[in-house]
MARFI-461328 format. One record per residue (C-alpha): x, y, z; residue number from 1. Coordinates in steps of 0.1 Angstrom, whole numbers, plus 2048, in hexadecimal, padded with zeros to 3 digits. Each point is the difference from the previous one (the first is absolute). Layout:
! MARFI-461328
X, Y, Z, NUM
...
! end
This chain:
! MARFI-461328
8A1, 732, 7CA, 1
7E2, 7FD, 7E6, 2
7FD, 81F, 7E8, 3
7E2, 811, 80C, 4
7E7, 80A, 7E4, 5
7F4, 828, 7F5, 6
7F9, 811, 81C, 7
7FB, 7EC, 81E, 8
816, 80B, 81E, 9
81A, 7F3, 815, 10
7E5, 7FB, 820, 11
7E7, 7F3, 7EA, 12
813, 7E7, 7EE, 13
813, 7F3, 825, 14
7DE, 7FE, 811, 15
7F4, 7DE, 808, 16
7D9, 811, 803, 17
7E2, 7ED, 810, 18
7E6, 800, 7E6, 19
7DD, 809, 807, 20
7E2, 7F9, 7EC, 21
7E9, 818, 7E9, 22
7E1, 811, 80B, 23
7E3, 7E8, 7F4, 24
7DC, 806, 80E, 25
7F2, 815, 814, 26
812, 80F, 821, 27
7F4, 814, 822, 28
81B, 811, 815, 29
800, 81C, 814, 30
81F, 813, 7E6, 31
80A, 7F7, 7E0, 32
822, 80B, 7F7, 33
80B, 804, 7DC, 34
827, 7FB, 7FA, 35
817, 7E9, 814, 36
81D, 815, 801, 37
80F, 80D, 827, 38
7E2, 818, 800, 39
7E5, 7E7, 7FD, 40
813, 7E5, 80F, 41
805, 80E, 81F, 42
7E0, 812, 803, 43
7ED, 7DE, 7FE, 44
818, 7EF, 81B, 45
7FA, 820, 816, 46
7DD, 802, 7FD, 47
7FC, 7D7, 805, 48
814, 804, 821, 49
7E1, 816, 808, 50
7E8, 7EB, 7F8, 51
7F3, 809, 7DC, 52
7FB, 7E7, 7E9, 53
815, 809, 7DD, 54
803, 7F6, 7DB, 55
81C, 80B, 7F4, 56
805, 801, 7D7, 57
81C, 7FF, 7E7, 58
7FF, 804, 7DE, 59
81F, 7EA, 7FC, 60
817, 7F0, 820, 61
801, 80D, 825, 62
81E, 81C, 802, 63
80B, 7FB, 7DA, 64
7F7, 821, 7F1, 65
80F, 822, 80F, 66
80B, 7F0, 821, 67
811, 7E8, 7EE, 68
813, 817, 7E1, 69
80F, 819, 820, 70
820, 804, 80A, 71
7F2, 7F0, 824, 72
80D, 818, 819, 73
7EE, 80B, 81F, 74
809, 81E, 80D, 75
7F3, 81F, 80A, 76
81C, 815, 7EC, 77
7EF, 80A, 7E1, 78
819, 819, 7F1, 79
7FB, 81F, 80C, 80
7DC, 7FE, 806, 81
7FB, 80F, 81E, 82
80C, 822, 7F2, 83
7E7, 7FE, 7E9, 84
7E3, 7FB, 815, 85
80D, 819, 81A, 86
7FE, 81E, 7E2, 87
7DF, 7F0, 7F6, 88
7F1, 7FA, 81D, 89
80F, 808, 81E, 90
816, 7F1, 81C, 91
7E2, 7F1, 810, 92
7F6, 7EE, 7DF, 93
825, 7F2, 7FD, 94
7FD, 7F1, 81F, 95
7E1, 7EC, 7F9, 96
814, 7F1, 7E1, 97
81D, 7F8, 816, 98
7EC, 7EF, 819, 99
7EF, 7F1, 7E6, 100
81E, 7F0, 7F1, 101
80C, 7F5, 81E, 102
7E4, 7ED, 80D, 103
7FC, 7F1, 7D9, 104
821, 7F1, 807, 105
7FC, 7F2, 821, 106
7E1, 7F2, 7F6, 107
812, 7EE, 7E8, 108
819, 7F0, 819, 109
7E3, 7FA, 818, 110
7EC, 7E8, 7E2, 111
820, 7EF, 7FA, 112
809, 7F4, 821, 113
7DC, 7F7, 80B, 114
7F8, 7EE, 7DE, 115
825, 7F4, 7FC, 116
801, 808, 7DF, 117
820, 7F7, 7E9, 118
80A, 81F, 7EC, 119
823, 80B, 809, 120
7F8, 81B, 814, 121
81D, 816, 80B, 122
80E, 81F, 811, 123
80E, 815, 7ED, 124
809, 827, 800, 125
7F8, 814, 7E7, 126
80F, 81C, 7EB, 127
7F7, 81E, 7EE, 128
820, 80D, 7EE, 129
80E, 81D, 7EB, 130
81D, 7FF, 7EB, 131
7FE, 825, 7F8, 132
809, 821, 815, 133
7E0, 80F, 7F7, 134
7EA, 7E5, 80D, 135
816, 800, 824, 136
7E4, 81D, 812, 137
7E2, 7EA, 7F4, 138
812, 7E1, 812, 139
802, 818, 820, 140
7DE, 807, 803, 141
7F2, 7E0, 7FB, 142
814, 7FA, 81F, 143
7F5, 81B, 812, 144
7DD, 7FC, 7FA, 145
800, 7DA, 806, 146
811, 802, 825, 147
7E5, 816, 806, 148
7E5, 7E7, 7F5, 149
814, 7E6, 816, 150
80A, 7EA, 7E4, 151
823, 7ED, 802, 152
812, 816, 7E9, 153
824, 80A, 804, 154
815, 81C, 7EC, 155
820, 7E9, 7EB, 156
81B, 809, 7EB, 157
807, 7E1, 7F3, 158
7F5, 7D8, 801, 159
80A, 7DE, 7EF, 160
7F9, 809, 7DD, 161
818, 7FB, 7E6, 162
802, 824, 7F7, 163
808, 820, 813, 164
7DE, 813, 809, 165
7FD, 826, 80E, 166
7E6, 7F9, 81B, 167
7E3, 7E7, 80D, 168
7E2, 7FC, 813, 169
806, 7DF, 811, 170
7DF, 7F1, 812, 171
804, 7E4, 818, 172
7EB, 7DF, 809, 173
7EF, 7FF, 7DE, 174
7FF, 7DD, 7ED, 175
7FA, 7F0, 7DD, 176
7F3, 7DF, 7FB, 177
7ED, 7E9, 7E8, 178
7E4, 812, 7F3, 179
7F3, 7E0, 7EA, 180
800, 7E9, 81C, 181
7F2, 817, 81F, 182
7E5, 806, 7EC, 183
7F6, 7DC, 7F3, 184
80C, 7F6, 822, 185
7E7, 817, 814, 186
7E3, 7F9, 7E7, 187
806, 7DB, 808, 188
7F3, 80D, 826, 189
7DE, 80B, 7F3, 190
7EB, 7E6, 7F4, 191
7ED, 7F0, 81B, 192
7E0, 80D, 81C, 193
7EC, 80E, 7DF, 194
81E, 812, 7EF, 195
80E, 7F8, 7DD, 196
81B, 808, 7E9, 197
7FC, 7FF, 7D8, 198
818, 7FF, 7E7, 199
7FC, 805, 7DA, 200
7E6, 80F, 806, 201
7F9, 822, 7EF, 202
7E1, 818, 80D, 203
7EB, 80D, 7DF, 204
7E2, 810, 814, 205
801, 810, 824, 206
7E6, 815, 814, 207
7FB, 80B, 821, 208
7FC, 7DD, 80D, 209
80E, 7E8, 7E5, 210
81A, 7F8, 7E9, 211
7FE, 7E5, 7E6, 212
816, 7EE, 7E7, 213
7F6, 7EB, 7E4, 214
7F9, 7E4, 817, 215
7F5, 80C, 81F, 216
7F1, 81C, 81A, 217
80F, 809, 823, 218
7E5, 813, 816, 219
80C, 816, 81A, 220
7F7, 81F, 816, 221
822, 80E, 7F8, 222
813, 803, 7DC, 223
827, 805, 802, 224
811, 80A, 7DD, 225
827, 7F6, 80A, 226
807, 7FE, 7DB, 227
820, 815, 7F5, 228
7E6, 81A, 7F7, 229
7DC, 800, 802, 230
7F0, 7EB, 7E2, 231
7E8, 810, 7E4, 232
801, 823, 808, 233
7F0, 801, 828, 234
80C, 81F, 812, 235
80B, 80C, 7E3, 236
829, 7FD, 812, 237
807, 7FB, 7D8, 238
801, 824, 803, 239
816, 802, 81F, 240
816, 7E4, 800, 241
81A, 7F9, 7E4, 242
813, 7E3, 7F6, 243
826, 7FE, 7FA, 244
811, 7E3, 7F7, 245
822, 7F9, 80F, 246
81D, 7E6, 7EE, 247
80B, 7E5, 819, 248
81C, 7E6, 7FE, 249
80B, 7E9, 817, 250
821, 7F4, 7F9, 251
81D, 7E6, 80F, 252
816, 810, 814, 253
823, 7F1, 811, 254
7FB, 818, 81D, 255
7E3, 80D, 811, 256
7FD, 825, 818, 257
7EE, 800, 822, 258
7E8, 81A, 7F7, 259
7E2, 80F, 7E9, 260
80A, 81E, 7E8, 261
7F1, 81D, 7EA, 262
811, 81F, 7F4, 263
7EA, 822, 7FB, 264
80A, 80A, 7DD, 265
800, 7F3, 7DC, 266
804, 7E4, 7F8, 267
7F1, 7EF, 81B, 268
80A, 7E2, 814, 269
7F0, 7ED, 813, 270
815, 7E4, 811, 271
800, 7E0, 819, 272
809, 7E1, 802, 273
7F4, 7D8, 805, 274
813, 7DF, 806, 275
7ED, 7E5, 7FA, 276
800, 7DC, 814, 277
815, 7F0, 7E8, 278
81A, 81F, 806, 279
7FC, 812, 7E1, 280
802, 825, 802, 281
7EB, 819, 7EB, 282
7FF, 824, 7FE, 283
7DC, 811, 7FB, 284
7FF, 81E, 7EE, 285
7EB, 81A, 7F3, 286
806, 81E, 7EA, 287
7EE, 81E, 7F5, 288
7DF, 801, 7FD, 289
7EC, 807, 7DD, 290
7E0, 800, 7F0, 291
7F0, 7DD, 7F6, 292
7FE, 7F4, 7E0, 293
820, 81A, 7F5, 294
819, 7E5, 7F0, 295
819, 818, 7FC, 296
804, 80F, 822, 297
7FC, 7DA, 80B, 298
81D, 7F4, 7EE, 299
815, 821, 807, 300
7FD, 7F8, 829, 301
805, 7DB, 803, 302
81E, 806, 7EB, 303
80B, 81C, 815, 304
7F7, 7EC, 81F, 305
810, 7DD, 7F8, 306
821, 818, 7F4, 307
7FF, 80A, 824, 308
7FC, 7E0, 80C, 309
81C, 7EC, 7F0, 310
819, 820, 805, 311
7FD, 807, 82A, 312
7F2, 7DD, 809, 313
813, 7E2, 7E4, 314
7DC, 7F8, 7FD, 315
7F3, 7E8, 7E9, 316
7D9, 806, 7F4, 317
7EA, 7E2, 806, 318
7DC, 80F, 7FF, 319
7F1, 81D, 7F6, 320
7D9, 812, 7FE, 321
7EC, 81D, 802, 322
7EF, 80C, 81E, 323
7E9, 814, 808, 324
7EE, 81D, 812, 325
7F1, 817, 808, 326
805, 824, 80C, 327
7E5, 815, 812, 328
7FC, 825, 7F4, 329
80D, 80C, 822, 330
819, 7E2, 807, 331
7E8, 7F3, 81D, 332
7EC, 7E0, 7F9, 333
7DB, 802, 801, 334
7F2, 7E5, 816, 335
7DB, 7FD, 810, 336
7DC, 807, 7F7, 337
7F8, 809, 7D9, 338
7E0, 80A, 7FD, 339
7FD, 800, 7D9, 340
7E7, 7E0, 80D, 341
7FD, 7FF, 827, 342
810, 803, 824, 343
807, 7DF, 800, 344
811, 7FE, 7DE, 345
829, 805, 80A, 346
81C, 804, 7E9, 347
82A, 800, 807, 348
817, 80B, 7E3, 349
81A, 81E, 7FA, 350
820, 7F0, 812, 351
81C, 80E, 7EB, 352
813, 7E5, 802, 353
7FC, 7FA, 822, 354
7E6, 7E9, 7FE, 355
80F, 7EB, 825, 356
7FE, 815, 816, 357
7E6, 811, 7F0, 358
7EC, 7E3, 7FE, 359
803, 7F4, 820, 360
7F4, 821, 80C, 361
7E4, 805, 7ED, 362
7F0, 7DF, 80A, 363
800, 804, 822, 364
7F1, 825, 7F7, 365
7E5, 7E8, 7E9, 366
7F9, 7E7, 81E, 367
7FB, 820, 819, 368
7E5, 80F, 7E8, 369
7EC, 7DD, 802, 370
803, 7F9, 825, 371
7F9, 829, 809, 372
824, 804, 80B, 373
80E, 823, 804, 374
822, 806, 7ED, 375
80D, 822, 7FC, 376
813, 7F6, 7DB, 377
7E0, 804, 7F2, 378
7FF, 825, 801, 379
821, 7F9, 7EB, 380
7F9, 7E4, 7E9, 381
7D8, 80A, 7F9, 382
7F8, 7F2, 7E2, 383
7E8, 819, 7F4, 384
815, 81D, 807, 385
80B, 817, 7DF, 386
81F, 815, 807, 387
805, 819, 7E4, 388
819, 812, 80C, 389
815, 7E3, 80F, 390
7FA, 7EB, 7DA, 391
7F6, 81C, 7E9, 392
821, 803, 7EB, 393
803, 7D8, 802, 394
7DE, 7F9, 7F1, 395
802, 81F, 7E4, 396
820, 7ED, 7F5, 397
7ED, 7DD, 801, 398
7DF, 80B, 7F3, 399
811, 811, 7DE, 400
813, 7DC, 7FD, 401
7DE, 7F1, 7FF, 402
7F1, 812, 7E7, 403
822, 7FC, 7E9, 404
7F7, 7D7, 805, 405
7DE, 806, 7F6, 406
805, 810, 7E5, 407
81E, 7F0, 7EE, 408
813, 7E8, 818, 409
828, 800, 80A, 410
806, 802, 7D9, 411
7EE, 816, 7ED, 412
80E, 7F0, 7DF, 413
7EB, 7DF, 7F9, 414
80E, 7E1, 7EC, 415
7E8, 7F1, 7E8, 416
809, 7DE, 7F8, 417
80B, 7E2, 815, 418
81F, 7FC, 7E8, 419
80A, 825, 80B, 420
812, 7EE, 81F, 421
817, 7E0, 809, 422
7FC, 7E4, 814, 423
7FE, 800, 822, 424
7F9, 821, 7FF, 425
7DC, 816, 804, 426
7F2, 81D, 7F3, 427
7DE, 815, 800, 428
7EF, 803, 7DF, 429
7E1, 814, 7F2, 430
7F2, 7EB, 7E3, 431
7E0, 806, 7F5, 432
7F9, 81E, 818, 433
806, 7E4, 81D, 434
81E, 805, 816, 435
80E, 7DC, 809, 436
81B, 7F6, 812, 437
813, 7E2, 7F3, 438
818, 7E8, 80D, 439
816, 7EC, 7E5, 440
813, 7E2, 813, 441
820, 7F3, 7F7, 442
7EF, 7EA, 7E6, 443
7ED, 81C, 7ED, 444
7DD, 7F9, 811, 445
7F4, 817, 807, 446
7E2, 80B, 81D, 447
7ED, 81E, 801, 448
7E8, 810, 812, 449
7ED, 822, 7FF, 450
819, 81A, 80E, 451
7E1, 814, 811, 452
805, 7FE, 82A, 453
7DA, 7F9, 802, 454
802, 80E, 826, 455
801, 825, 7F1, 456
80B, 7FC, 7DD, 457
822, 806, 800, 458
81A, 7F5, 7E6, 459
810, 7E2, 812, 460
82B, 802, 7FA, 461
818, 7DC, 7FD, 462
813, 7F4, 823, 463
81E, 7EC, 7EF, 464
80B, 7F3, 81E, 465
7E0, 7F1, 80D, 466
7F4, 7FC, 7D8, 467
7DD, 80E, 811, 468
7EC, 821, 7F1, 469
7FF, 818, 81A, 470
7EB, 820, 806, 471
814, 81D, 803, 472
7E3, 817, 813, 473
7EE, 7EC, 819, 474
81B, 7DF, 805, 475
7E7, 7E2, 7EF, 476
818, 7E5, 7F0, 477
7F2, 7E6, 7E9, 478
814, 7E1, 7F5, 479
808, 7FA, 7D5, 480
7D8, 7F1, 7FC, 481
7EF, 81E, 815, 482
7FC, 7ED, 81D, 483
7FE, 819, 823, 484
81E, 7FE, 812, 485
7FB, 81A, 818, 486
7E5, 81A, 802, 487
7EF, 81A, 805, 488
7F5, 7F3, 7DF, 489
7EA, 7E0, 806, 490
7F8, 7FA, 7D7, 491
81B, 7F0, 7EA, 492
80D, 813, 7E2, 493
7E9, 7FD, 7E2, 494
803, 7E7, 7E2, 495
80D, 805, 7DE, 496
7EC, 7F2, 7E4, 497
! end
């Protein structure tokens, strides 16, 4: 098998993708769609089964940014969400999500039969362990609360793990699949009776009835942001919404288990598993979560998470990145109308890691806004709704985080000289009452860019294992010359002289 290089994943890197061309010239269409993750993807297919004629735009390839960095399961066990939301907003609320979930994933298996698309897709059940006594009553409850909703969940004491556990929440009929190639291979259904699909093709400028790149301008009634989160600073969900960045290895594997797994305490696992059609078998994994751009806590968990890997599984670690997301003040994504420009300006984002389920959900909530469609999720998912007693203690811990990275970055002990650190190694500097962030490669070149985010001004922090500079408060990454990898920030980070 080829060594993959920094930071590309497993799906990306085994994905034979259709390519699609770049926006070039003018375009009309009833909706433009920014992002062509699951969110945007599927929105555009749902909305040209009804007619509508859609661009949608990526900023890189179809399904190759968040969809394609996840874990890849599909289920509508999310921990122990449903707990959550019942405290925060009542059993009623809890059953919108469920239902949500569950017609997110059937969705999915609906657009994979009728398109026939080739990405693995599989039942599986899923688990939500505990290895500890104390966690046991949580376990319970989840249970409870989820037979209630009508979910497939089922009290267990034990499953195929290779570990003793204390209890489970075991959900049936869910499934994991290819996340690279159902989304390149639903995208491929799109062009065609006035719709279009764009790759590498990033949006600078947007407005209630536009977006543009560098080359081109899409025209449309409607304006769907599907990016990861909204780009520039629209809605301000900045302020709501906040990234965490989660280690992932996939590894070789002599034997694979039938189902998906997570346990509820520290460290965190995250587990399932993929054969490939030459018979290989992987693990995919990922650990605890952490702030982007923090080196250290990023080397700490995919050590502690590969250690786990090779112990309980004789794994062998093939490819690893960083993923990430984002996590909604109250835990409930916002999806639907912003008006921070118009009515018909729509944004998605907030999944929590859930982002296929979630996804799926929120673009059939996205194509019932357009065609007038009644959904009830809405009063759930409402993207202009502020909870501040659901989020408050969340976004007081997030908002004092921000203001430590505008003030002094992860560090607040600058180097100042590039001979202050090795090769292959990179480090942020204030020279000159400039704060850069420099990348030395194995040769002793060495690149370096402004180390001010120039979404908000943050001090940007070093991802080793992608060898990107990523914002630790809103989530922008940017690769070793500046250039936007993934917003909300559309403008590269500045030149050095």
């Amino acid at each position: 098998m080829p060594t993959p290089k920094h930071g590309i994943s497993y799906w990306n890197f085994t994905c034979n993708a259709p390519a699609f061309p770049p926006l070039s010239g003018d375009v009309h269409v009833d909706v433009a769609i920014v992002g062509a993750g699951i969110v945007g993807t599927t929105t555009a297919r749902l909305l040209k089964d009804q007619g509508y004629s859609v661009a949608l735009l990526d900023a890189h390839r179809a399904g190759q940014q968040a969809t394609g960095k996840s874990t890849a399961k599909v289920t509508s066990q999310h921990s122990l969400i449903y707990q959550q939301i019942e405290q925060k907003f009542g059993m009623s609320h809890a059953q919108l999500y469920a239902t949500a979930q569950q017609h997110g994933i059937q969705l999915i298996e609906a657009l994979v039969g009728q398109h026939q698309i080739p990405c693995d897709l599989e039942s599986r059940p899923a688990y939500t362990y505990t290895l500890q006594e104390q966690h046991v009553a949580q376990i319970e409850k989840e249970v409870e609360i989820t037979q209630q909703l009508g979910l497939p969940s089922t009290l267990v004491q034990q499953c195929d793990l290779p570990f003793s556990i204390r209890a489970a929440i075991r959900y049936d009929h869910q499934f994991q699949f290819h996340p690279t190639a159902y989304v390149a291979g639903l995208a491929e259904t799109l062009p065609g009776d006035g719709c279009h699909v764009f790759e590498n093709s990033p949006v600078v400028d947007w407005s209630a009835d536009h977006v543009a790149t560098a080359q081109g301008k899409v025209h449309a009634g409607y304006i769907i942001m599907a990016t990861h989160l909204p780009l520039g600073q629209v809605g301000g969900y900045y302020t709501r919404a906040f990234p965490k960045a989660e280690p992932v290895i996939v590894a070789k594997v002599p034997d694979t288990l039938d189902g998906m797994y997570l346990n509820v305490e520290d460290p965190n696992h995250s587990l399932r598993f993929h054969r490939n059609s030459a018979g290989d078998q992987f693990a995919i994994a990922a650990g605890t979560a952490f702030k982007p751009g923090h080196p250290d806590e990023e080397r700490q968990h995919f050590r502690e998470l590969e250690d786990w890997l090779t112990s309980h599984f004789n794994a062998e670690p093939v490819y690893r990145w960083v993923n990430e997301d984002y996590t909604s003040m109250d835990q409930v994504p916002f999806v639907g109308r912003s008006t921070s420009i118009s009515n018909d300006y729509l944004v998605a984002t907030g999944f929590s890691g859930w982002g296929l389920s979630n996804g799926s959900a929120a673009a059939i909530m996205l194509r019932d806004l357009i065609t007038g469609t009644s959904n009830p999720w809405h009063e759930l998912f409402d993207a202009q709704r502020f909870k501040p007693l659901a989020g408050g203690p969340k976004l007081l811990k997030e908002s004092s985080q921000v203001l430590t990275h505008l003030v002094s970055g992860y560090l607040s002990r600058k180097r100042h000289s590039y001979d202050e650190f090795g090769n292959g190694e990179a480090a942020i500097l204030k020279m000159d009452g400039k704060r850069i962030a420099a990348f030395k490669d194995e040769h002793g070149l060495v690149q370096a860019v402004s180390a001010v985010c120039p979404h908000m001004g943050c001090i940007v922090g070093w991802n080793e294992t992608d060898r990107t500079w990523d914002c630790p408060c809103h989530g922008s990454r940017f690769a070793l010359d500046g250039t936007v990898l993934h917003g909300p920030a559309v403008k590269p980070l500045g030149k050095v002289d």
